[in-house]
C-alpha positions, 0 to 999 in steps of 0.5 A: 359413530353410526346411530348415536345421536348429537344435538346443537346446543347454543347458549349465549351470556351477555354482559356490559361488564369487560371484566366479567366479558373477559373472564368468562372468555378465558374460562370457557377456552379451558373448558374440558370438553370436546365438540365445543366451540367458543365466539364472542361479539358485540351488539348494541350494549351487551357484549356476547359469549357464544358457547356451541356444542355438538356432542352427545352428552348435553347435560354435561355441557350445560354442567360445566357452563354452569359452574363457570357461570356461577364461578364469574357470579360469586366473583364480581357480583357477591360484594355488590349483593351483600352491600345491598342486602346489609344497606337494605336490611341493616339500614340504621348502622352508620356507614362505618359499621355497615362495612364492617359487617361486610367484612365480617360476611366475606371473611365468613364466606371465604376463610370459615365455612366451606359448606356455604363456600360449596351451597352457594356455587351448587345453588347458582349451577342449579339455577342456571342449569334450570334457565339453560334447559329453556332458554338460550340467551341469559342477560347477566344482570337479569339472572343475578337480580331474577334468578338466583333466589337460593342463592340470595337466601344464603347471603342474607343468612350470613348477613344475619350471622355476621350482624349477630357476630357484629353486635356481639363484639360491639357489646364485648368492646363496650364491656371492656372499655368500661372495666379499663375505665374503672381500673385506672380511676382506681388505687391499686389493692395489691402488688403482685397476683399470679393466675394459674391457668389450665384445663380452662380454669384458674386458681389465684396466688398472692405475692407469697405463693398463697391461694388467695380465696374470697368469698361471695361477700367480699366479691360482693357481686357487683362487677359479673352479676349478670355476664359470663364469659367463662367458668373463670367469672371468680377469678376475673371477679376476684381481681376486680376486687383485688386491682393488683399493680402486676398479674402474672398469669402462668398458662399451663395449656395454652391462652384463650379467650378468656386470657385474651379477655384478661389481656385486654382489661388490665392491659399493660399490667399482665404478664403471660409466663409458661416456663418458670418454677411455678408453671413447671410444678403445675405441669407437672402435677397435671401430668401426675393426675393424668398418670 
């Protein structure tokens, strides 16, 4: 069309990798884009992907290679970097727990937030935006070790956030061994206990159907002095204090993790029930309340 006005604009990436060399290949050949023409070629160690364009609307070109690049970084690269990062930061945590909290980063990167799902690729983009507008040639390993230094900040918080997580649920395991440690070295004190369970709160009944209701001193706070897991710290004090043989625990709404926490404490000694007489009348005296 007469008067408009096109520009060649080259970019090359190079890689020593065949699979990122291949994928990134296979995504440029799906690029949306007209007046563009893709290459490749080996020179010496790095393997070569050409991208040409002639079209009027470079800033769109640069966009779209970009987000390809930061696609082919979050894929092959991310892993490495959290490794390191952790290895770097987290040095004193054995082998095994170093892994574990790399499992804990993925998992949050992948299944828990999509906001850093989207910050992470906007952040590689806008770097490589920013390298393209000067520069036509981009070594892959160099980018990710130079240039992506937002990019990097984001991982190290989640690393952060999943040694948090890490240590937290350490503690939480410990805690528990601990109580199962002091229940099975322990007589039982009662046959039969049921816990009602709604609106995340309990109430106790012994064998008999009679709320069961102990005082500060009979607790003698000396299980939860100093940890909450829940408001339910009375209940779950009160059958620390009981060792019932059974708990059977009627949830009216529905488990959580307080329920959970009972499960994993008493373990073979609970029993989760939401469909007897005794689940229907609280249910229904829930459904009154709210009438």
């Amino acid at each position: 069309m007469e008067g408009e006005f096109f520009v060649l604009k080259s970019l090359c990436i190079k890689t020593k990798n065949e699979n990122i060399n291949k994928y990134l290949l296979e995504s440029f050949q799906n690029l949306d884009l007209d007046s563009f023409y893709l290459s490749h070629s080996k020179f010496k160690l790095y393997k070569n992907v050409i991208l040409h364009y002639t079209g009027g609307d470079v800033a769109n070109f640069l966009k779209q290679a970009s987000d390809i690049l930061a696609d082919s970084i979050i894929n092959f690269y991310e892993t490495k970097l959290l490794k390191s990062i952790i290895a770097s930061n987290y040095f004193y945590f054995t082998d095994i727990e170093q892994h574990k909290i790399l499992t804990l980063c993925i998992e949050h990167l992948t299944t828990k937030s999509l906001e850093h799902v989207i910050a992470k690729k906007i952040a590689i983009s806008l770097a490589s935006e920013e390298y393209f507008e000067d520069n036509k040639s981009l070594i892959l390993d160099g980018f990710v070790r130079f240039r992506v230094k937002d990019y990097i900040k984001l991982l190290d918080s989640i690393v952060d956030l999943s040694v948090n997580k890490f240590v937290i649920d350490r503690e939480y395991s410990e805690f528990i061994d601990l109580l199962k440690v002091y229940i099975n070295s322990k007589e039982y004190g009662s046959d039969i206990v049921h816990l009602i369970y709604k609106n995340q709160e309990s109430v106790l009944l012994d064998e008999f159907k009679n709320v069961i209701e102990l005082d500060s001193e009979t607790l003698n706070n000396k299980y939860l002095s100093d940890i909450s897991f829940s408001s339910n710290d009375f209940a779950l004090n009160s059958l620390l204090t009981l060792l019932p043989k059974v708990i059977y625990i009627h949830v009216v709404d529905v488990e959580d993790e307080f329920i959970n926490t009972l499960k994993l404490i008493f373990d073979n000694r609970v029993f989760i029930c939401s469909d007897c007489n005794i689940c229907k009348m609280y249910r229904l005296e829930k459904i009154k309340r709210q009438d």
